[in-house]
C-alpha positions in Angstrom: 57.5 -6.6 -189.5 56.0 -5.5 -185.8 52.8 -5.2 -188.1 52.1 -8.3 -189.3 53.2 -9.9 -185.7 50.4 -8.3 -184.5 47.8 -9.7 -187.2 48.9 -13.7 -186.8 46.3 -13.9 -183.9 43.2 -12.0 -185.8 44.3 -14.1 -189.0 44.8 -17.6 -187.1 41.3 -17.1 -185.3 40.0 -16.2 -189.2 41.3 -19.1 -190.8 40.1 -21.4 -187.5 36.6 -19.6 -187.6 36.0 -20.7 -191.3 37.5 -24.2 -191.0 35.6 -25.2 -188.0 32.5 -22.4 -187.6 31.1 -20.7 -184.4 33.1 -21.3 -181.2 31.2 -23.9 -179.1 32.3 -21.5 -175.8 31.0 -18.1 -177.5 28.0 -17.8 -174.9 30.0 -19.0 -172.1 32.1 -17.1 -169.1 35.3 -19.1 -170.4 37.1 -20.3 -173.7 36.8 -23.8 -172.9 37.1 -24.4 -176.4 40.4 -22.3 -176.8 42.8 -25.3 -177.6 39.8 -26.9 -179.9 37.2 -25.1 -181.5 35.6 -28.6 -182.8 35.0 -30.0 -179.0 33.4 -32.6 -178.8 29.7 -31.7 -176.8 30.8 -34.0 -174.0 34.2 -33.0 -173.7 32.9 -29.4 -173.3 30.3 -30.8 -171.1 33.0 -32.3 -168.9 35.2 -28.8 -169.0 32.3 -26.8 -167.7 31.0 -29.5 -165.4 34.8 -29.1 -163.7 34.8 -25.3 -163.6 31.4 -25.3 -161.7 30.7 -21.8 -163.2 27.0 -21.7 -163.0 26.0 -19.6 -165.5 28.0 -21.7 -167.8 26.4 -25.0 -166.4 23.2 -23.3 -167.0 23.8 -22.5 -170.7 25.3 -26.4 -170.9 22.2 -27.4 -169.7 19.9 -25.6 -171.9 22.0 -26.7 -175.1 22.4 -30.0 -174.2 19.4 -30.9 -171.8 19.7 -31.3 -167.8 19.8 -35.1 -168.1 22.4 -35.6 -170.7 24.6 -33.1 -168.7 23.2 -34.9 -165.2 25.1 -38.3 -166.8 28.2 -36.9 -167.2 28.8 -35.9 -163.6 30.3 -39.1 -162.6 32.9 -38.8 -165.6 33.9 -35.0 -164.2 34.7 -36.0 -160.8 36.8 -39.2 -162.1 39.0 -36.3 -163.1 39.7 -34.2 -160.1 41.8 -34.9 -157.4 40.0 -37.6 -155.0 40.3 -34.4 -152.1 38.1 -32.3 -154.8 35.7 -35.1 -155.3 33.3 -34.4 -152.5 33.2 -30.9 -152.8 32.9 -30.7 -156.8 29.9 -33.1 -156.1 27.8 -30.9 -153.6 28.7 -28.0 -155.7 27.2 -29.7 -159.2 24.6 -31.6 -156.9 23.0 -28.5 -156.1 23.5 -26.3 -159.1 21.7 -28.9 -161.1 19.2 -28.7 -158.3 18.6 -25.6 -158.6 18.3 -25.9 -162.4 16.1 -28.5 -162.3 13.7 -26.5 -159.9 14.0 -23.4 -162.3 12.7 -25.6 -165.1 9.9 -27.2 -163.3 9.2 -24.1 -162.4 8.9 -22.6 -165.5 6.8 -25.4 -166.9 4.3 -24.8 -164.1 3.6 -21.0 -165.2 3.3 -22.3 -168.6 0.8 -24.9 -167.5 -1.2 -21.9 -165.6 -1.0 -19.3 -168.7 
């Protein structure tokens, strides 16, 4: 019936839930998990690092560390278009940039306190 049509989606994300746990996307802007709920870390280091969303590149960074996520730049833009390629790289060049500033910056207030 139109009732249990409804319920596949609410059951399927149940039965995916309990398999595989807490989606790995749940604190970020997109599902980038949506197709795999047990990503890899650098696969969904790679997804975000190709959306460029900050706040998402942000919360990859502070899972993950700035450095681990800094080394898997290089891999991202291998897979955009070679026209992308400069622009993805100033974009990620200076939102790690700014990250990295943010956490120096932090450390220093911690240092004064």
């Amino acid at each position: 019936s139109s009732k249990d049509f409804r319920r596949i989606p609410e059951t399927a994300i149940r039965l995916i839930a309990n398999q595989y746990g807490m989606r790995k996307s749940s604190d970020l802007m997109l599902p980038y998990d949506w197709s795999n709920p047990a990503i890899p870390d650098d696969a969904l280091t790679l997804s975000v690092l190709r959306r460029a969303i900050f706040s998402d590149v942000v919360r990859v960074c502070a899972d993950f560390g700035l450095e681990r996520v800094s080394q898997r730049v290089d891999a991202t833009l291998a897979l955009v278009p070679e026209t992308e390629r400069p622009i993805l790289a100033r974009i990620l060049a200076r939102m790690l940039r700014s990250i990295e500033l943010a956490q120096q910056q932090v450390a220093q207030q911690k240092q004064a306190a």
